[in-house]
KETORMAR-542215 format. One line per 2 residues: their letters; for each residue x, y negated, z negated of C-alpha. Coordinates in Angstrom, 2 decimals, decimal comma. Each point is the difference from the previous one (the first is absolute). Example, Ala and Ser with C-alpha at 12.3 -4.5 7.8 and 13.67 -1.06 7.14 Angstrom:
AS = 12,30:4,50:-7,80; 1,37:-3,44:0,66;
***
This chain:
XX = 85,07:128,10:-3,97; 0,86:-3,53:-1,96;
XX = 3,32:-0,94:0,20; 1,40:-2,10:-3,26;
XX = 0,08:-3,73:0,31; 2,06:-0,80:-2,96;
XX = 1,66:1,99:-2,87; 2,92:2,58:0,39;
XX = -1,66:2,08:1,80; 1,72:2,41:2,44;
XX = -1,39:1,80:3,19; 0,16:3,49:-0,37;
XX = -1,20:1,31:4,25; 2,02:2,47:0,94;
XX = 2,04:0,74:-3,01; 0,05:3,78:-0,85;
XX = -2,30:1,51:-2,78; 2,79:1,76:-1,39;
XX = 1,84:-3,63:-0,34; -2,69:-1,74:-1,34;
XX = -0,34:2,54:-2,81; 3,54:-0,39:-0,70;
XX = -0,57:-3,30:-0,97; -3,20:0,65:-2,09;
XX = -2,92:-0,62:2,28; -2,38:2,49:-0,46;
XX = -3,73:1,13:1,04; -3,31:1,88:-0,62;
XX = -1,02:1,20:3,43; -3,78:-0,14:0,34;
XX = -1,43:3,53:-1,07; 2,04:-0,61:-3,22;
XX = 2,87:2,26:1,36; -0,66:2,70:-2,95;
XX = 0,21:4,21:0,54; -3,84:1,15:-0,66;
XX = 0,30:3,99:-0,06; 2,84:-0,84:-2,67;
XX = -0,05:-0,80:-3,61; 0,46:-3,48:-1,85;
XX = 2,98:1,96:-1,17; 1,29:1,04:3,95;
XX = -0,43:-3,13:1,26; 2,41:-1,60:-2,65;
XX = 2,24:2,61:1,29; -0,28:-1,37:3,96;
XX = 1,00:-3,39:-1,75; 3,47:0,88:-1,17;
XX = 2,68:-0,80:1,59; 3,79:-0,12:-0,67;
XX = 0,07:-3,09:-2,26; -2,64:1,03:-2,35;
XX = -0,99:3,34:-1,95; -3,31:1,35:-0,34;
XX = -0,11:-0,66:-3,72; 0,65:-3,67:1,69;
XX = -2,98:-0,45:1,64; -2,20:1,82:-1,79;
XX = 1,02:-2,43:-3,30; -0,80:-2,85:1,66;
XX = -3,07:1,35:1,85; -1,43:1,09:-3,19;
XX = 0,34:-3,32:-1,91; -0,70:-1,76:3,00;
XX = -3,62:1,91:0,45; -0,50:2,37:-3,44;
XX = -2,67:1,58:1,61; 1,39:1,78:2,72;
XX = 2,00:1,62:-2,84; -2,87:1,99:-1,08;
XX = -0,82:1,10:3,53; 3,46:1,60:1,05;
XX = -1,00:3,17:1,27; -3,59:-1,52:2,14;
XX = 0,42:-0,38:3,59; 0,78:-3,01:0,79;
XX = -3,15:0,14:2,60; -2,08:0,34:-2,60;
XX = 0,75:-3,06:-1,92; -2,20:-2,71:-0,46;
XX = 0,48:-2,76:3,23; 1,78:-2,49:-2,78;
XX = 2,54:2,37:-1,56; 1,00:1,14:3,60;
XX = 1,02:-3,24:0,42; 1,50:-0,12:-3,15;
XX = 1,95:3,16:1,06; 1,05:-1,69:3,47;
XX = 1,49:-3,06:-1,96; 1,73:2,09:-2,27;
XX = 1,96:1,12:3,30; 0,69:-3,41:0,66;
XX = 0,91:-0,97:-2,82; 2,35:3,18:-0,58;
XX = 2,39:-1,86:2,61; 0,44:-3,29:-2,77;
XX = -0,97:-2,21:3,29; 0,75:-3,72:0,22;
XX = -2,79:-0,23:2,35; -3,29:1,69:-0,38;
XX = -1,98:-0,08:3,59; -3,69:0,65:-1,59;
XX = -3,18:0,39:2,91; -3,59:-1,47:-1,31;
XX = -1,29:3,65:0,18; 1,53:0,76:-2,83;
XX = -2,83:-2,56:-1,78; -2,85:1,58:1,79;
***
């Protein structure tokens, strides 16, 4: 891996997942991280957590990405490649992160 050369960057090896989250790093783990024997609709559940209500996430899912409002109750396996991703950054950006960690498969 590249380290920084300039900026205000800050090394991150070693520090806990649970602490980097904390302070609003987040992911997309390669795979896209989403439930596929569960609904558009379940796997907004798997994303809530104590700081935000269902009604929460799926708000801003649904004006983030309008169309995986009309496919609620599809298997998430059976969307189309692009609005699985779509679905996987809507659990990313459920958290409100200040850091967004983004793979190129997602642009395959």
């Amino acid at each position: 891996m590249d380290r920084f050369s300039e900026g205000a960057g800050r090394l991150t090896d070693g520090i806990p997942a649970e602490d980097l989250a904390k302070v609003g790093v987040c992911t997309i783990p390669e795979g896209k991280g989403i439930f596929p024997n569960l609904t558009v609709d379940e796997n907004l559940i798997m994303m809530t957590h104590a700081s935000q209500s269902l009604e929460e996430i799926q708000s801003v899912t649904f004006k983030r990405f309008p169309q995986l409002g009309n496919k609620r109750k599809q298997l998430a396996g059976t969307l189309s490649g692009g609005e699985q991703q779509m679905l996987s950054m809507s659990r990313a950006l459920s958290t409100n992160p200040k850091l967004l960690l983004l793979t190129n498969y997602l642009w395959d």
